[in-house]
VMD Tcl script that builds the backbone (N, CA, C; Angstrom):
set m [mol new atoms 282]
animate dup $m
set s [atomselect $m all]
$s set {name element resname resid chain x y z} {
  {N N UNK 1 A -1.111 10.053 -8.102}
  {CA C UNK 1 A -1.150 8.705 -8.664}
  {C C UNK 1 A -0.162 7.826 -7.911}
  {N N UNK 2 A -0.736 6.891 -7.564}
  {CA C UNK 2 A 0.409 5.566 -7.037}
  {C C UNK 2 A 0.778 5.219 -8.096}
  {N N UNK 3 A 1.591 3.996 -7.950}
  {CA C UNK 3 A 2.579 3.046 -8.614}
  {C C UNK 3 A 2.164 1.748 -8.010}
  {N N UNK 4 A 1.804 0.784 -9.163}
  {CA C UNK 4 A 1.322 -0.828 -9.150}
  {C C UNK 4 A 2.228 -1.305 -9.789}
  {N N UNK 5 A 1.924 -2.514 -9.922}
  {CA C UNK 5 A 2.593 -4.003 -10.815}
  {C C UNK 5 A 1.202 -4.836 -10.629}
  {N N UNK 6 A 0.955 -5.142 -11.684}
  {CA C UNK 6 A 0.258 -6.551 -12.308}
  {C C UNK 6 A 0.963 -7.197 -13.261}
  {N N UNK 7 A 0.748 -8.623 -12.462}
  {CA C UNK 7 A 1.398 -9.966 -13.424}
  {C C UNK 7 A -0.379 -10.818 -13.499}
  {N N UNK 8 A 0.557 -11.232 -14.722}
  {CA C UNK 8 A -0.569 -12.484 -15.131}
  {C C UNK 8 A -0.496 -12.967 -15.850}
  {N N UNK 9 A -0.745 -14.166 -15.901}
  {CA C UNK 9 A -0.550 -15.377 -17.094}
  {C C UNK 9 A -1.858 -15.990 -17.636}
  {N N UNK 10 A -1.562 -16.525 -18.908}
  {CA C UNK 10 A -2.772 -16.751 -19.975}
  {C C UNK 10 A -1.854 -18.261 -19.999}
  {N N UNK 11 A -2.664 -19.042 -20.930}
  {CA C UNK 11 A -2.411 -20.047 -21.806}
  {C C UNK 11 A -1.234 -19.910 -22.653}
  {N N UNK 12 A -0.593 -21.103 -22.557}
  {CA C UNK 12 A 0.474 -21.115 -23.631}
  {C C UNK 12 A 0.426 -21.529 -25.447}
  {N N UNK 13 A -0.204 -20.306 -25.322}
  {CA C UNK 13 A -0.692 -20.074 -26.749}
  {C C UNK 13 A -0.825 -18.806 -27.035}
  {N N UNK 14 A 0.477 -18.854 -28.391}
  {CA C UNK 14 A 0.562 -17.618 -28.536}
  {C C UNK 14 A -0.463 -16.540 -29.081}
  {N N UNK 15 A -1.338 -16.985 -29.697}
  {CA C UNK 15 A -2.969 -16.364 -30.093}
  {C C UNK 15 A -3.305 -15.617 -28.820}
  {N N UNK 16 A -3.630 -16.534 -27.915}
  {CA C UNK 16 A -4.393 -16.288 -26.553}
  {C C UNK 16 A -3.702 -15.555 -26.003}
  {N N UNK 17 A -2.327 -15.714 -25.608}
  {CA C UNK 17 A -1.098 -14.842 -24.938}
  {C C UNK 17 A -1.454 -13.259 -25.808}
  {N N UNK 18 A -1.275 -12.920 -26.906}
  {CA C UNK 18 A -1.713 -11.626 -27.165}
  {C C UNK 18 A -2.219 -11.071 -26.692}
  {N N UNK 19 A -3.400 -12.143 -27.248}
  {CA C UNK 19 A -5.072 -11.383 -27.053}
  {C C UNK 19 A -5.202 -10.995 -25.815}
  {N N UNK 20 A -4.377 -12.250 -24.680}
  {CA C UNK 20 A -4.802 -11.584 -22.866}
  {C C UNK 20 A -3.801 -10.464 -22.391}
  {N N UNK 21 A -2.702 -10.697 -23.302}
  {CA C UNK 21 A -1.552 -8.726 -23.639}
  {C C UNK 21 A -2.191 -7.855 -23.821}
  {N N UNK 22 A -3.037 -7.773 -24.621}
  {CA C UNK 22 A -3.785 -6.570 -25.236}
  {C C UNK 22 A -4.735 -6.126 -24.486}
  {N N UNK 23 A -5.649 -6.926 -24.211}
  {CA C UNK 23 A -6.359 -6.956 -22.912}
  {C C UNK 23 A -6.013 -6.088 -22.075}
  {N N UNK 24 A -5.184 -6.551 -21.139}
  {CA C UNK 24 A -4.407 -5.864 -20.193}
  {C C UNK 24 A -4.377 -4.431 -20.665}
  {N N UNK 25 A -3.413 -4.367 -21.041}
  {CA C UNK 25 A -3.029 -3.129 -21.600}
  {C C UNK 25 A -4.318 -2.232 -22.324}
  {N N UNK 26 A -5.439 -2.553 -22.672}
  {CA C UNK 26 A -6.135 -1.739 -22.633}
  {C C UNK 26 A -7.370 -1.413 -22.144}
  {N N UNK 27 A -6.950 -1.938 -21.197}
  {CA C UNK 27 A -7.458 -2.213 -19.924}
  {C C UNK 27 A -6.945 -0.826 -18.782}
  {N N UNK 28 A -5.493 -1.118 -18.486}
  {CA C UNK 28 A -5.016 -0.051 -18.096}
  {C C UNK 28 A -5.338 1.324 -18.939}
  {N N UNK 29 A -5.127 1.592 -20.213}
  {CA C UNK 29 A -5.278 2.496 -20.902}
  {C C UNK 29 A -6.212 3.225 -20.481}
  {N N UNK 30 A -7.787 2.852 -20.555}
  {CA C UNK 30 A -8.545 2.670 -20.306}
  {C C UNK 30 A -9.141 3.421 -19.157}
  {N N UNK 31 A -8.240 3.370 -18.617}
  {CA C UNK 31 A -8.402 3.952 -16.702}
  {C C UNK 31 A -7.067 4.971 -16.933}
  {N N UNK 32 A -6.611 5.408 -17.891}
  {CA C UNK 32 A -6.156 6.386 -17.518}
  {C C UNK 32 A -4.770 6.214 -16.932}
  {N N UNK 33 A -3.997 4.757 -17.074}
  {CA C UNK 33 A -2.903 4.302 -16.644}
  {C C UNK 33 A -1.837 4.771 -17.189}
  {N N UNK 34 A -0.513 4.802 -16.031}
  {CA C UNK 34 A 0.722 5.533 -17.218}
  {C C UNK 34 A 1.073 4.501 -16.930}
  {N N UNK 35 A 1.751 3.343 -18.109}
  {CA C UNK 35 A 2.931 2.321 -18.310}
  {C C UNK 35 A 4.132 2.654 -18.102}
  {N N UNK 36 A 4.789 1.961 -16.832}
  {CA C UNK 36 A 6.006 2.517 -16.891}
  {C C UNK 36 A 7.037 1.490 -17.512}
  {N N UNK 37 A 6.601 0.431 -17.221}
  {CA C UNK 37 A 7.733 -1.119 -18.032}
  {C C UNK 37 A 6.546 -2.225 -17.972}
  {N N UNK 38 A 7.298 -2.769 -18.671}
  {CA C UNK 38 A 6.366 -3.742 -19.504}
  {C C UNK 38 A 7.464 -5.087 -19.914}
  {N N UNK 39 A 7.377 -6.374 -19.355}
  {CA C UNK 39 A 7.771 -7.809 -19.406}
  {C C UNK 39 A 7.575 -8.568 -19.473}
  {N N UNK 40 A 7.880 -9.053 -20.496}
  {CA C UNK 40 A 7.854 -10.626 -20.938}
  {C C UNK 40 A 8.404 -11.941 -19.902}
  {N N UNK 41 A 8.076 -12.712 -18.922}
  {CA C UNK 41 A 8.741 -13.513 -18.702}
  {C C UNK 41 A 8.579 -14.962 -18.800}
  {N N UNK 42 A 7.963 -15.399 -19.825}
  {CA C UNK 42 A 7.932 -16.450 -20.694}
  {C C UNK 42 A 7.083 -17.053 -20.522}
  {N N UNK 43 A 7.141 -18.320 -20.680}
  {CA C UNK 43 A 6.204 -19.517 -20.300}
  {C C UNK 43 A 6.887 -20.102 -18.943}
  {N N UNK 44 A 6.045 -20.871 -18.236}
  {CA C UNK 44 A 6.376 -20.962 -17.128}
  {C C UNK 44 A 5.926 -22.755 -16.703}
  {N N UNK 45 A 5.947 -23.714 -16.188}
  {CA C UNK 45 A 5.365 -24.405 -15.508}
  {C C UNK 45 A 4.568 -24.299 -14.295}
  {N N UNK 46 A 3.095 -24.479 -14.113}
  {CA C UNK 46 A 2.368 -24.573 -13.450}
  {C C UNK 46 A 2.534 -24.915 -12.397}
  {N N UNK 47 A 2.255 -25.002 -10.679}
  {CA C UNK 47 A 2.806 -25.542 -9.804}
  {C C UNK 47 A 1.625 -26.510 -9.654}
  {N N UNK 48 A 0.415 -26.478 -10.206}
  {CA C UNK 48 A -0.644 -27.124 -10.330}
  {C C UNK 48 A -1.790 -27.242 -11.485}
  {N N UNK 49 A -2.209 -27.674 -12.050}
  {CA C UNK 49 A -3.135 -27.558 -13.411}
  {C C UNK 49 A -4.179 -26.853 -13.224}
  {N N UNK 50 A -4.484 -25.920 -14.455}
  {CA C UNK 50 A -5.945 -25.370 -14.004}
  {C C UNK 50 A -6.626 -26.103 -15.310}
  {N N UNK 51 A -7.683 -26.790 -14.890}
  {CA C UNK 51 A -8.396 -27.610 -16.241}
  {C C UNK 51 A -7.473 -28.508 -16.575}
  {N N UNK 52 A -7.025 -28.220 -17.879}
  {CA C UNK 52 A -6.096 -29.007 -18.629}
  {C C UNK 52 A -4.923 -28.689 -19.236}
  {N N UNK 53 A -4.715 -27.449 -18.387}
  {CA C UNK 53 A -3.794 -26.452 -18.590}
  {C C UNK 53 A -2.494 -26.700 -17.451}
  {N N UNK 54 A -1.338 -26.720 -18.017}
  {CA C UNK 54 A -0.078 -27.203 -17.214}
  {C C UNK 54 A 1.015 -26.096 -17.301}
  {N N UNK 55 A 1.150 -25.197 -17.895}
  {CA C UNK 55 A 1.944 -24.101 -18.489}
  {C C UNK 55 A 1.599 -23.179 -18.624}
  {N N UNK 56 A 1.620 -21.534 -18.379}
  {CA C UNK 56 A 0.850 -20.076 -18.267}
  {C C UNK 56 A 2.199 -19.583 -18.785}
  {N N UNK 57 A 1.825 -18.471 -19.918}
  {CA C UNK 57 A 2.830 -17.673 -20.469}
  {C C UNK 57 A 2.714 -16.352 -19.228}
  {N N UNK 58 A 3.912 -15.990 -18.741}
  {CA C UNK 58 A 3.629 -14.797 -18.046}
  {C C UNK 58 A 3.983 -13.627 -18.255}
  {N N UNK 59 A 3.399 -12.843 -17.894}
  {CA C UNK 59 A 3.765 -11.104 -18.252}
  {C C UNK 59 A 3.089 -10.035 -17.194}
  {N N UNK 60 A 4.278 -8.953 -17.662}
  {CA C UNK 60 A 4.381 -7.971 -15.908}
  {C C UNK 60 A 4.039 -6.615 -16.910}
  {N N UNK 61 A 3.218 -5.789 -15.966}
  {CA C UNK 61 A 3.543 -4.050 -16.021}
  {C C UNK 61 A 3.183 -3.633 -15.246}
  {N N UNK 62 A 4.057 -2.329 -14.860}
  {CA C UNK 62 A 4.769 -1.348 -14.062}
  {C C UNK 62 A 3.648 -0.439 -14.516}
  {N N UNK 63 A 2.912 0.305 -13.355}
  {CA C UNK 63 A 2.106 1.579 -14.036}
  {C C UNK 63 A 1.644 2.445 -13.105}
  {N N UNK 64 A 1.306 3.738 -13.577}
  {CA C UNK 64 A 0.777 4.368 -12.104}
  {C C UNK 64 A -0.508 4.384 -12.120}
  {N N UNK 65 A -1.657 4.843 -11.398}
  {CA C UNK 65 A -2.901 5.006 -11.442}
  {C C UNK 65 A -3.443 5.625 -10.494}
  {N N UNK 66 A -4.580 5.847 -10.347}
  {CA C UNK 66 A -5.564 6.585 -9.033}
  {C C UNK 66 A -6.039 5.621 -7.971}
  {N N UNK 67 A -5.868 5.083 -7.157}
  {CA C UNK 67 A -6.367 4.617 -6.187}
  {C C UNK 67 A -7.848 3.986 -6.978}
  {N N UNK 68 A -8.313 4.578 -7.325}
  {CA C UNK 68 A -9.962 4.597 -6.787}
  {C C UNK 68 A -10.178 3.843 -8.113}
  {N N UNK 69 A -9.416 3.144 -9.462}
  {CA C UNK 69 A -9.492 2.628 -10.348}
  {C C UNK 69 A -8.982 1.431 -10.326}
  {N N UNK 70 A -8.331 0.677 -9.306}
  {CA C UNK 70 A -7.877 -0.424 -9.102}
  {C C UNK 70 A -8.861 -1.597 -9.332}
  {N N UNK 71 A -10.205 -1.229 -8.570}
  {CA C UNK 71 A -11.109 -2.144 -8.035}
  {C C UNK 71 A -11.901 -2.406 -9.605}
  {N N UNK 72 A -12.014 -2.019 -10.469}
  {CA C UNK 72 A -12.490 -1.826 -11.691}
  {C C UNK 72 A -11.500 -2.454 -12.736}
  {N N UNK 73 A -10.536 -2.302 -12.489}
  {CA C UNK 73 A -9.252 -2.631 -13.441}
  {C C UNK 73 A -9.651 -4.477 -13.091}
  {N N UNK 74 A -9.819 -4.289 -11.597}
  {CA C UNK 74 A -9.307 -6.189 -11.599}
  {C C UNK 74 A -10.373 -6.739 -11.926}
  {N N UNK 75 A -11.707 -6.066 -12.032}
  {CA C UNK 75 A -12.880 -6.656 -12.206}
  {C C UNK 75 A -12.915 -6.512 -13.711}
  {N N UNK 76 A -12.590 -5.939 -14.528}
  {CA C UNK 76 A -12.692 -5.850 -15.977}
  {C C UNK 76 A -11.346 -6.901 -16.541}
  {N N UNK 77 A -10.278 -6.830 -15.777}
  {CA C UNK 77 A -9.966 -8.413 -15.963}
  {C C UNK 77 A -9.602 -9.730 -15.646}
  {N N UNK 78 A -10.811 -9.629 -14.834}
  {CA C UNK 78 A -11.092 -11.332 -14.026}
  {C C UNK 78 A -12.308 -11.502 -15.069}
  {N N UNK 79 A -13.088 -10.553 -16.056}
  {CA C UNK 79 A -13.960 -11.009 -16.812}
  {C C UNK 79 A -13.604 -11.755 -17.766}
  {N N UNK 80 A -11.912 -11.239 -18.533}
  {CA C UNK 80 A -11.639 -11.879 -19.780}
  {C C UNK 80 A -10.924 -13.453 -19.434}
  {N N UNK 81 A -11.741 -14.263 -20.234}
  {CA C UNK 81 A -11.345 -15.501 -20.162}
  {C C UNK 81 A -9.954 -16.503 -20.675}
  {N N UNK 82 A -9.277 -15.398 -21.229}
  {CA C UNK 82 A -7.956 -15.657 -21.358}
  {C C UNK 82 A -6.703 -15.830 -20.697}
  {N N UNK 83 A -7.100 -14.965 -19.671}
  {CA C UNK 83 A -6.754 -14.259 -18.476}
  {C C UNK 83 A -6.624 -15.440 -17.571}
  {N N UNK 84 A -5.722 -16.106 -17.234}
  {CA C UNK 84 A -5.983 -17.552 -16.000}
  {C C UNK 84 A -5.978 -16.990 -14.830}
  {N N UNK 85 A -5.237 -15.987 -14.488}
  {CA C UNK 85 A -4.765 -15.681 -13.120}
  {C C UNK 85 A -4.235 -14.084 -13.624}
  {N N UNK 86 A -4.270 -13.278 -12.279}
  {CA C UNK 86 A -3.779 -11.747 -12.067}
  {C C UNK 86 A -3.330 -11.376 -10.726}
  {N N UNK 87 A -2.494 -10.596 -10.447}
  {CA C UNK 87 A -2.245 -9.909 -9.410}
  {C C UNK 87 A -2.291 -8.641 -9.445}
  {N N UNK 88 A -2.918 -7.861 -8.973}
  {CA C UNK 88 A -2.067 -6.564 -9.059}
  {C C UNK 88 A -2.182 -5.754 -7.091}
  {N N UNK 89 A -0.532 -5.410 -6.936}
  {CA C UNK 89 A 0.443 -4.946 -6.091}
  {C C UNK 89 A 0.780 -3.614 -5.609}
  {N N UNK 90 A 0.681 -2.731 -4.923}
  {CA C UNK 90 A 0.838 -1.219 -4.734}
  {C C UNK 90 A 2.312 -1.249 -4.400}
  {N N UNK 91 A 3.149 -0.385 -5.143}
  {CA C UNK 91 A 5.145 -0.465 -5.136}
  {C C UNK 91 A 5.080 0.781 -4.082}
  {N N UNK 92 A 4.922 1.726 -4.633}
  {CA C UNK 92 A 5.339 2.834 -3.883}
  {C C UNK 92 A 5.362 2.992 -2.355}
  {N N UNK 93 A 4.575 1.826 -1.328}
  {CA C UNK 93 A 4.929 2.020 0.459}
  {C C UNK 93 A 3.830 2.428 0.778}
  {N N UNK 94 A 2.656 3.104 0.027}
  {CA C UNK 94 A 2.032 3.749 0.796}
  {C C UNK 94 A 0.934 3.114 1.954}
}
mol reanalyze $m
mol bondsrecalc $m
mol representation Tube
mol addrep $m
């Protein structure tokens, strides 16, 4: 198993902010992900608007996984519409 990081920010709304937490997270679950940390880093200002949206609450986790589940992970959540934006990052060098 490698080691990732995905960040991503939702709407600044705390309803929506959950719901795109939970998401995530079982999302990873899902695939079999081990959580290694998990962060809150707030609300944020936009460097540009998406819609009518000026502010994205953001949040990070640390996790390991299989290679071959990545491509599935980002596609199961670029579906949820809560979801404004995602990254996810390979830590470990390889």
């Amino acid at each position: 198993m490698r080691k990732y990081e995905i960040l991503f920010f939702s709407e600044n709304n705390d309803a929506v902010f959950t719901r795109a937490r939970d998401k995530v997270k079982a999302v990873l679950e899902s695939h079999q992900c081990t959580i290694d940390k998990e962060e809150d880093f707030g609300v944020k200002e936009l460097t540009y608007d998406i819609g009518r949206i000026n502010e994205g609450h953001y949040f990070f986790y640390n996790f390991s996984s299989l290679p071959a589940a990545i491509k599935e992970i980002e596609h199961e959540i670029r579906l949820d519409s809560t979801i404004l934006r995602s990254m996810i990052v390979a830590t470990d060098g390889k």
